[in-house]
N, C-alpha and C positions, 0 to 999 in steps of 0.2 A: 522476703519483704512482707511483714503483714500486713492486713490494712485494719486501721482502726475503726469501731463502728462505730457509728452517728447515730443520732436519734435523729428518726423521719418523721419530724414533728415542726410544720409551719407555725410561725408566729406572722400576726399581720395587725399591723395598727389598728385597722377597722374592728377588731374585733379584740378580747380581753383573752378567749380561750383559745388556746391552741387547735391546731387543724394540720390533720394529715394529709397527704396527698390523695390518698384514697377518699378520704372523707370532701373534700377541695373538689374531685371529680364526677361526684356523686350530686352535688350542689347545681340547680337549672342557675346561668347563667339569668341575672336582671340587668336590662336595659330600662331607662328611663325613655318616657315616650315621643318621640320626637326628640331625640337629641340624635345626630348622625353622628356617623363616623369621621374621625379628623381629614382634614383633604388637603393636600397640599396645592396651594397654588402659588404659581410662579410670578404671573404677571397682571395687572389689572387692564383686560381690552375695550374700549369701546366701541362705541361705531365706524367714529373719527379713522380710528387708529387699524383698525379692520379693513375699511377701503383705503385708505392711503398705502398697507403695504398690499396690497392688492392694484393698485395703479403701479405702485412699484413695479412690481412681475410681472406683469402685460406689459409695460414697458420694457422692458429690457428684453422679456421675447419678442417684443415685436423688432429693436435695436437689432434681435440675433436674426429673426424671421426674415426678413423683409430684403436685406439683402443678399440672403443664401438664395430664397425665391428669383431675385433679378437674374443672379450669376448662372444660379439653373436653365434659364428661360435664355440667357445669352448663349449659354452653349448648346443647349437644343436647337435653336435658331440658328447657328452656324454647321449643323451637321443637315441639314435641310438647306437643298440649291434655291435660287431666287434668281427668276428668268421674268417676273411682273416689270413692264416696262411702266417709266413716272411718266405718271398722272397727269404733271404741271407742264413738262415738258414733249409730251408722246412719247418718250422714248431716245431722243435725239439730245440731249444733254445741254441743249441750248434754249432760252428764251425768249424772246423780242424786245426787245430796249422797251420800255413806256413811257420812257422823255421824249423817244425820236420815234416812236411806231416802227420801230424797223428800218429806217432810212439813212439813220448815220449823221443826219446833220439835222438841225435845228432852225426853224425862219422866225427871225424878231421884228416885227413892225416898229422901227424908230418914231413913225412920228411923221405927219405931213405928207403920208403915205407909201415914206421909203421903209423900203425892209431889208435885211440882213442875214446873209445864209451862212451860219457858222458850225463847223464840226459840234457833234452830240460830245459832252464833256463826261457823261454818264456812262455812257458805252463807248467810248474815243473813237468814234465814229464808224464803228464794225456793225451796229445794230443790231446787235443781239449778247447777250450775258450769261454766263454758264446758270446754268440751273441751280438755285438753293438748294433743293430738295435731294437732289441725284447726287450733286457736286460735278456735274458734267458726265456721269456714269452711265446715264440712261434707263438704268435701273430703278426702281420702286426702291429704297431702303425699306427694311422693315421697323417697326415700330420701336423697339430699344437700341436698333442701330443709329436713328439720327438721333438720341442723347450722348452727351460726350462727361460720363463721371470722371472729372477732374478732381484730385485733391487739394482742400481748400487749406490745406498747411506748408504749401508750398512758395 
């Protein structure tokens, strides 16, 4: 197969006379002054547009954040005993009625001086209510044990 030979001789519009590639390499490139180089850009951003997806992504970390932190925090919490006895209750899991002070029944002054001794309808007349806090445990819960995350899709 032979190869046929060319002539290595550029033509270029800009100019009338031909040009080698030797002679083409030989030539100091010219740049005009201040013009750059072409740049491709994709998008036009501005401020606006800048912090909004930027609140974007702190949100959604924080969406992913915030409750892997709780779930963390619950399970350290359950591998650590808890012997603090409540606060509200000393430790005894029970209350004092505050309709009946402890006494179980309730006195109403009818009127003309007569009164009336009726069972506490609060405490059904036991005088005393298990403890909110404890739930009658006598324990101290700890701090994300008395929240109850319920699902609200249910």
């Amino acid at each position: 197969m032979a190869m046929a030979t060319t002539s290595s001789r550029l033509t270029t519009t800009f100019s009338s006379t031909p040009c080698s590639p030797t002679t083409m390499a030989g030539l100091p490139r010219q740049r005009k002054h201040g013009s750059r180089y072409p740049r491709i850009q994709a998008i036009d951003l501005d401020q606006n547009t800048i912090v909004a997806i930027a609140v974007g992504v702190v949100s959604v970390g924080a969406g992913i954040g915030i409750p892997i932190f709780y779930e963390n925090q619950i399970d350290n919490s359950a591998k650590r005993d808890n012997k603090q006895p409540c606060f509200p209750c000393s430790g005894t899991g029970a209350q004092v009625c505050r309709f009946c002070t402890g006494a179980g029944t309730v006195t109403v002054v009818i009127g003309s001086g007569e009164s009336e001794v009726s069972k506490c309808v609060n405490c059904d007349g036991i005088g005393s209510l298990t403890c909110t806090t404890c739930q009658g445990s006598g324990i101290q819960p700890r701090y994300l044990d008395r929240r109850e995350f319920k699902d609200d899709d249910d």
